[in-house]
Each structure stands twice: as C-alpha cells, then as structure tokens.
C-alpha positions in Angstrom: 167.0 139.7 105.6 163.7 139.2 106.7 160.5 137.7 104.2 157.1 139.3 104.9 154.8 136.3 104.5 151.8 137.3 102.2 148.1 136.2 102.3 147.6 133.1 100.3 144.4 133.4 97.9 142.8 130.6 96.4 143.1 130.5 92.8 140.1 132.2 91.1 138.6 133.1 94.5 137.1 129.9 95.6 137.2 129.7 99.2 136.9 126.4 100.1 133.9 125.5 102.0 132.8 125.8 98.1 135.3 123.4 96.9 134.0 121.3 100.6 130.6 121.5 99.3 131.6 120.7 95.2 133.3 117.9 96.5 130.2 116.6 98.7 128.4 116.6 95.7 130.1 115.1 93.3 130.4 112.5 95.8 126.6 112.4 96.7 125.8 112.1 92.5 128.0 109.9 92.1 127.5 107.3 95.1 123.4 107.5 94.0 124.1 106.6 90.8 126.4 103.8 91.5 123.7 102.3 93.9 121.2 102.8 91.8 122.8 100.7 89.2 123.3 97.6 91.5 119.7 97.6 92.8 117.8 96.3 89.8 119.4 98.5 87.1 117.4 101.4 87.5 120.2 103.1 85.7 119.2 102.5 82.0 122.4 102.7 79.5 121.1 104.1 76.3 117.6 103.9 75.7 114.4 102.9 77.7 110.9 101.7 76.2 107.2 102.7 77.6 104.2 101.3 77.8 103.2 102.6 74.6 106.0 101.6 72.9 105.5 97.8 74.2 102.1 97.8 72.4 102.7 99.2 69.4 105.4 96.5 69.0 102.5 93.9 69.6 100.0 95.3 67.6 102.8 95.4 64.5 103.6 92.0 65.2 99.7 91.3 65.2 99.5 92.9 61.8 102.6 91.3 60.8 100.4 88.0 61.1 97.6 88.9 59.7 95.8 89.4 63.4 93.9 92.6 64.0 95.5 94.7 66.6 94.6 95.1 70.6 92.7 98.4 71.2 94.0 100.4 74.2 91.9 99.4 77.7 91.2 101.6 80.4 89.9 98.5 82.4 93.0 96.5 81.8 95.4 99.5 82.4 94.0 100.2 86.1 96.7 99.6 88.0 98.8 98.0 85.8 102.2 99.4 87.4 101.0 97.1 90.5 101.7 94.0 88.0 105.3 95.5 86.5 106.4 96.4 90.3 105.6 92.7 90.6 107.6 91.7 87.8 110.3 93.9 88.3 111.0 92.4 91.8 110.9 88.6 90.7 107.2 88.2 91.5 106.0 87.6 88.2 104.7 83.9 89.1 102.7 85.0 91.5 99.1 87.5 92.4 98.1 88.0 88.6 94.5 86.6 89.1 94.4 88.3 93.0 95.4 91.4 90.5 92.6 91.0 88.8 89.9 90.0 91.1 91.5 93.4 93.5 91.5 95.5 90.3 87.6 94.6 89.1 89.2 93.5 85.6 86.3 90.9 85.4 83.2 92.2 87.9 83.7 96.1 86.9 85.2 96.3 83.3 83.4 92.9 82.0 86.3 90.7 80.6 85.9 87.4 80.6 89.7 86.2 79.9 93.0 87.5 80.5 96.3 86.7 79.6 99.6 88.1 80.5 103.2 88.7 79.1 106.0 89.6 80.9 109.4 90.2 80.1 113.0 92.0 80.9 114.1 93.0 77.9 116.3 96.6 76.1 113.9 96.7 73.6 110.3 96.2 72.6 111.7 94.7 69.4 113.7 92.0 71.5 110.6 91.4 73.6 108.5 90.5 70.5 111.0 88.3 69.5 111.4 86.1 72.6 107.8 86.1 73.0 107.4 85.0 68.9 110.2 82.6 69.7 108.5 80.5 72.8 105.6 78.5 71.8 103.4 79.1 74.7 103.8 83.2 74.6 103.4 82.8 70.6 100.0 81.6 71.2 98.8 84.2 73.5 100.5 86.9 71.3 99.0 86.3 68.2 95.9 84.7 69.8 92.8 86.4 67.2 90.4 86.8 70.3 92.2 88.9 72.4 90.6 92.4 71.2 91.7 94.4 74.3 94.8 95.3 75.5 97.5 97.5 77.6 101.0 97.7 78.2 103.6 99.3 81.0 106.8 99.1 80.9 110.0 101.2 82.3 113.8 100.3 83.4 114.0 97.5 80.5 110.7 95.1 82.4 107.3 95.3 80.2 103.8 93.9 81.0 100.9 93.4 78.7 98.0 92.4 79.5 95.3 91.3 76.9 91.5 90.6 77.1 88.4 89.9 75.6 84.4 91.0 76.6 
C-alpha cells in the first residue's frame, strides 16, 4: 500500500514569511521598549505630569500659603526644555545662569532675579512636597516676590523657573 503525501497548509492560511515578519516585530517592540526603560526611564508606568501641571501644583501651594500665584512667562519659558534636558541627564548643578544670559531672560525679557527648582519626581503633588519639605526650596517656593513663572516637565523630571521685573 502506498500513501500519497498531501500539501501541508498552514493553519488559517498564514504563509510564513507573515509569521517571519510578526515575529520580527514583536521582537523589534519589544526590544525598544525594554531599552527604553533602562536609559533614563523614558518608559513611564502609569501616569506622567506636564509643564502645566507642575505649575498649577505651585500656584495651589502658593495659595495654600496665603502667596499670590506665579503668572505664566513667555520670557522665562524660552527654551526651558534646554534646562529639563539638563536635568534630566544629571546636569542640573551646572549652566542655569549661562541659560539665562544665552536665553536673554535678563537683557531681552527684563527680569532681574531668577530662581530655579528641579526635581525627579511621579507626581506634581510629591514634588510640592519635597520642595515644602527642604528649607532652602521652601523659601524660593513660597518666596512673595517671585510674580513670574513657568514650568516643563515630562518622563517624571520637572523645572520651574520663577522671576521678578
């Protein structure tokens, strides 16, 4: 007795340069997201905070205290992803005032002082309250004379710089 060999098929027709190419990139997703969550957690587990965000969590706290709030800058937002890179990569202690002087903060936009927080933090919320809970970034957050302000933030690092004319 002889067998006659029939034709295999793939089950439900997938050929498999599709199941080759499927494979390659569920392998490509996966391997980017990996990497991208060793090299400085740009992979953010539940939620991330703006900019925005950051400074209406100041100017709560501000009101919170009695202080009036920082209005939103133009001049002090030029730029201000330059600073959070900065941050972001460790540099934080280092280039704020050549940030200002390159940016004009002072000769273009007319502010005479500037202060800076920084901070790595999941929340706005938590940032307030490590800022509220060190006595030298207490003072600048709830310092009455700061009138202008602006904030970036993304990946879990916030900025915010404040000023006054």
């Amino acid at each position: 007795m002889v067998l006659k060999a029939e034709k295999w098929k793939p089950p439900l027709n997938i050929g498999s340069w599709k199941v080759g190419f499927a494979t390659f990139l569920v392998v490509l997703i996966s391997g980017v997201y990996i990497f991208a969550s060793f090299r400085g957690n740009a992979v953010m587990w539940g939620q991330s905070y703006t900019g925005s965000d950051l400074l209406n969590a100041v100017n709560t706290h501000r009101k919170s205290v009695g202080i009036s709030e920082v209005r939103l800058s133009e001049g002090l937002c030029d730029n201000l992803v330059s600073r959070w890179q900065a941050v972001k990569e460790g540099r934080q202690h280092e280039g704020f005032e050549k940030w200002v002087e390159q940016e004009g903060i002072q000769t273009e936009y007319g502010y005479k002082e500037i202060a800076e927080l920084y901070i790595h933090a999941p929340t706005p919320a938590e940032a307030i309250a490590f800022w509220s809970g060190s006595p030298g970034h207490k003072t600048q957050l709830e310092n009455p004379k700061w009138t202008d302000g602006c904030a970036y933030a993304n990946e879990g690092y916030g900025v915010v710089v404040m000023s006054v004319k």
